[in-house]
VEXLUMLO-11072 format. One record per residue (C-alpha): x, y, z. Coordinates in steps of 0.5 Angstrom, whole numbers, m for minus. Layout:
BEGIN
{site {X,Y,Z}};
...
REM end
This chain:
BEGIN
{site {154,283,127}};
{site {157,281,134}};
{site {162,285,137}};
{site {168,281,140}};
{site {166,283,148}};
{site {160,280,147}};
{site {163,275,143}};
{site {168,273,149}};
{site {162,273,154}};
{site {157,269,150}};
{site {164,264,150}};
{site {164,264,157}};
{site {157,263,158}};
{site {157,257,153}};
{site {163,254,158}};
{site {161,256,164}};
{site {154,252,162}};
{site {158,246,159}};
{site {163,245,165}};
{site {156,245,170}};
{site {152,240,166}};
{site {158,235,166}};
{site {159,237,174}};
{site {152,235,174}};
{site {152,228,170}};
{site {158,226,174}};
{site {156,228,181}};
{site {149,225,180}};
{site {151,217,181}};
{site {156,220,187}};
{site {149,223,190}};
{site {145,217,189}};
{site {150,212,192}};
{site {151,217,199}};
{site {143,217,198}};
{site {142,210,197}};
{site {146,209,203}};
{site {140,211,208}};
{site {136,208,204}};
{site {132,202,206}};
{site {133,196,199}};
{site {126,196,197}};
{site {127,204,196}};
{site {134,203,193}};
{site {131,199,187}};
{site {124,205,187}};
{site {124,207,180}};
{site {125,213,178}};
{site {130,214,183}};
{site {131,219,189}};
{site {136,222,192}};
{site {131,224,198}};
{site {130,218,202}};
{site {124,217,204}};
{site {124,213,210}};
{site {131,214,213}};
{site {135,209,215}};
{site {142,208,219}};
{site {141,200,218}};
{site {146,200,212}};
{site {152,203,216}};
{site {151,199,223}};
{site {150,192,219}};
{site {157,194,215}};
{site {161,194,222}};
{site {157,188,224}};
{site {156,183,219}};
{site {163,184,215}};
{site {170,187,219}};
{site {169,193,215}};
{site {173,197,220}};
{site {179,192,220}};
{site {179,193,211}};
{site {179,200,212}};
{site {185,201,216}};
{site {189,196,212}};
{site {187,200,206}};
{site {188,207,209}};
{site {195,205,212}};
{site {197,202,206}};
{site {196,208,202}};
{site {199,213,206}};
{site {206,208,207}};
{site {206,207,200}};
{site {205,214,198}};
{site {210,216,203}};
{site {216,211,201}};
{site {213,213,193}};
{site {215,221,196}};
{site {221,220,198}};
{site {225,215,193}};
{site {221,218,186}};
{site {223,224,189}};
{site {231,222,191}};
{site {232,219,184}};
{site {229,224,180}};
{site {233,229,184}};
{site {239,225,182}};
{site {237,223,175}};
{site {236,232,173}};
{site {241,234,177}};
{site {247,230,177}};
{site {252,226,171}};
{site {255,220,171}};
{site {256,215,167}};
{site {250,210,164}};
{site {245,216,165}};
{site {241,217,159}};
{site {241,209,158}};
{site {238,207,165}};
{site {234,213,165}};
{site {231,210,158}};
{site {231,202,160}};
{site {227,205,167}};
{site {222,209,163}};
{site {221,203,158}};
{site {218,199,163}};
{site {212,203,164}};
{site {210,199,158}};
{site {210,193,161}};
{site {203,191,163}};
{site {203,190,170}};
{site {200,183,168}};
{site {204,180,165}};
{site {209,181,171}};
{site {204,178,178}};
{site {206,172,176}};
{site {214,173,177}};
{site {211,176,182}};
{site {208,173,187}};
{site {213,167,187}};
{site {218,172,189}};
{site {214,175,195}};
{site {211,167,196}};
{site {219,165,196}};
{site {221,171,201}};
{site {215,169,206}};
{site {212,176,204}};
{site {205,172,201}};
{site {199,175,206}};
{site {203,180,210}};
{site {203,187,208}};
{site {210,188,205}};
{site {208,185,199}};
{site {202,191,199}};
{site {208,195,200}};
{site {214,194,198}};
{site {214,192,191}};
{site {211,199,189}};
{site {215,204,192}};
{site {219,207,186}};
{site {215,207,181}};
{site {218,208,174}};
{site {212,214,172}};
{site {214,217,179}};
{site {220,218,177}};
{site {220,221,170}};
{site {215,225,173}};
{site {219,228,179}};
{site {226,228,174}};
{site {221,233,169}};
{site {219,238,174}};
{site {226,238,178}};
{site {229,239,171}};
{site {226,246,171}};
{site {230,249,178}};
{site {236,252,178}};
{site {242,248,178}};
{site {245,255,182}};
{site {242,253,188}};
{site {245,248,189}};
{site {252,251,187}};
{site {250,257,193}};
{site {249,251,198}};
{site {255,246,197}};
{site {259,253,198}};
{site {256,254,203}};
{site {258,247,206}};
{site {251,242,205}};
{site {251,235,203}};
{site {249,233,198}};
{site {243,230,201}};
{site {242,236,205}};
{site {241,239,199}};
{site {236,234,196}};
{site {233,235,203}};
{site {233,242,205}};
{site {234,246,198}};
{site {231,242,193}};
{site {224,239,197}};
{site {222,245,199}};
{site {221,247,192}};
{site {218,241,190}};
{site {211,242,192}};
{site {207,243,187}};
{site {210,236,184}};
{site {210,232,191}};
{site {201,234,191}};
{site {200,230,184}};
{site {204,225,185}};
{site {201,224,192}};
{site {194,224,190}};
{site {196,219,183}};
{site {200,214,189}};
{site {195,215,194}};
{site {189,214,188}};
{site {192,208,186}};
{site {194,204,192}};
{site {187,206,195}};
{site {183,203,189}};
{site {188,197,188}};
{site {185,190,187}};
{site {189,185,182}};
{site {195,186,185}};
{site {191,186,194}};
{site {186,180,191}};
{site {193,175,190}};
{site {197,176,196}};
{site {192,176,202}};
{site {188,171,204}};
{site {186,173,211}};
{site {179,176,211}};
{site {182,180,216}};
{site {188,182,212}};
{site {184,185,206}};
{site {184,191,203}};
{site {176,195,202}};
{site {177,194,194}};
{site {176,186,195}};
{site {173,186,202}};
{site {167,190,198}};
{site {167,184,193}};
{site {168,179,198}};
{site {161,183,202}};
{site {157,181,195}};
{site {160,174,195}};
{site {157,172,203}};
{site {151,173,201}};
{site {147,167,204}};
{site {139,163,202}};
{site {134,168,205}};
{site {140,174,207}};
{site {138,180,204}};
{site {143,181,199}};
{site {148,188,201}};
{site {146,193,196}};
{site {145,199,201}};
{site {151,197,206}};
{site {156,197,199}};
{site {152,204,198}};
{site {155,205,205}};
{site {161,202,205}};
{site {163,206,198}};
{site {160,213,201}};
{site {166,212,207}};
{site {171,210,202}};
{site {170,217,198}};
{site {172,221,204}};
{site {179,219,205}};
{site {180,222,197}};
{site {177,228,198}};
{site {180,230,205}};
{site {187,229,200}};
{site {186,233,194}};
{site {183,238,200}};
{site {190,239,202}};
{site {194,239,196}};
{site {189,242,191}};
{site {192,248,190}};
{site {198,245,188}};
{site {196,239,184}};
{site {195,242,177}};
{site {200,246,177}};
{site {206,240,179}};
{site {202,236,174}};
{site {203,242,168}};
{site {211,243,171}};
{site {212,237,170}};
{site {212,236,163}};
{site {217,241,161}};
{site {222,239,157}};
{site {229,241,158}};
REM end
């Protein structure tokens, strides 16, 4: 008979080997993409694939600056993510605050009808829209990329679960002491606000970055596109006897990868931890 200890280790390893099979299952198209992006279009299609290249090239990367304005997208993509990401910060966080820790009157249900839109699919609203922001000029121009999106209804729930948990007394402690109320939004209560800040960064910069639909409608301007429909428009220019760009979309893919990564760098050690606070109930 098995004792519990050898029980518990045999558990461990069985896990342990589980999550390593699916960390090599889900790393495996992310190696051969950085590999492909070296390679050269006769061997991106070489069957069974490698992830060494054999004739390693650059070619990918300096025709993506060339032959597309790939370094145009990606400024607009990154400084329409971090714009957005900033103002979802601050207005999800402001009204969470005011959701959980104040009381007046119509709170519950304006909470409700604001939580109730979630539901409403993002589709069945492009429409109404784009006649707004064609009607406010804002058509092709980056507000409309911005603007729309600063105060998501999820966002606030998510910060109004999370701030529900800290204790009201420090807020009592900080208004004896003389603080606004927004000093007190600001300077006691974001603070502590961290671990909820990082998920819901990741989940804005994640959603903006990856944003397709919503970028393909309003902008026009070849210059004025994000990287999701730059990418496509890179596989529609595909010109008689022009070699189509697999590997320069492995290319430009790879480096899209890298602003991702760099942020749950940074707030990983409090992403897990906001997202599991925030579904505390009061």
């Amino acid at each position: 008979m098995v004792e519990p200890k050898s029980q518990k280790l045999l558990g461990t390893l069985i896990l342990n080997l589980a999550v390593a099979l699916g960390g090599i299952i889900m790393a495996w198209p992310i190696l051969w993409m950085i590999s492909a992006s070296f390679k050269r279009l006769n061997e991106i299609y070489t069957f069974p694939p490698t992830i060494i290249p054999r004739n390693f090239t650059l070619g990918n990367y300096q025709r993506l600056f060339t032959d597309w304005p790939f370094g145009r997208w990606y400024i607009n993509s990154l400084a329409v993510a971090v714009l957005v990401t900033l103002a979802v910060l601050f207005f999800t966080s402001l009204a969470g605050f005011g959701f959980a820790k104040y009381r007046f009157r119509g709170r519950q249900p304006l909470f409700m009808v604001m939580l109730s839109s979630t539901m409403i699919p993002f589709e069945l609203i492009l429409i109404p829209l784009f006649i707004l922001m064609s009607r406010l000029g804002w058509t092709n121009s980056y507000q409309s990329l911005i603007i729309p999106f600063m105060a998501p209804a999820l966002g606030i729930f998510l910060m109004r679960q999370y701030i529900s948990t800290l204790p009201s007394e420090l807020m009592e402690a900080a208004r004896i002491d003389g603080a606004t109320e927004f000093s007190i939004y600001w300077r006691v209560m974001l603070p502590l606000m961290r671990p909820v800040l990082a998920a819901q960064a990741i989940l804005t910069f994640l959603g903006s970055w990856n944003s397709y639909l919503w970028p393909l409608t309003v902008m026009r301007n070849r210059d004025s596109m994000t990287l999701p429909v730059g990418m496509v428009s890179m596989m529609g220019s595909i010109t008689a006897g022009s070699e189509p760009p697999v590997g320069a979309s492995m290319a430009a893919a790879t480096l899209i990868t890298i602003p991702v990564i760099i942020v749950f760098l940074f707030v990983q050690r409090y992403y897990i931890s906001g997202l599991t606070a925030a579904g505390v109930k009061e």
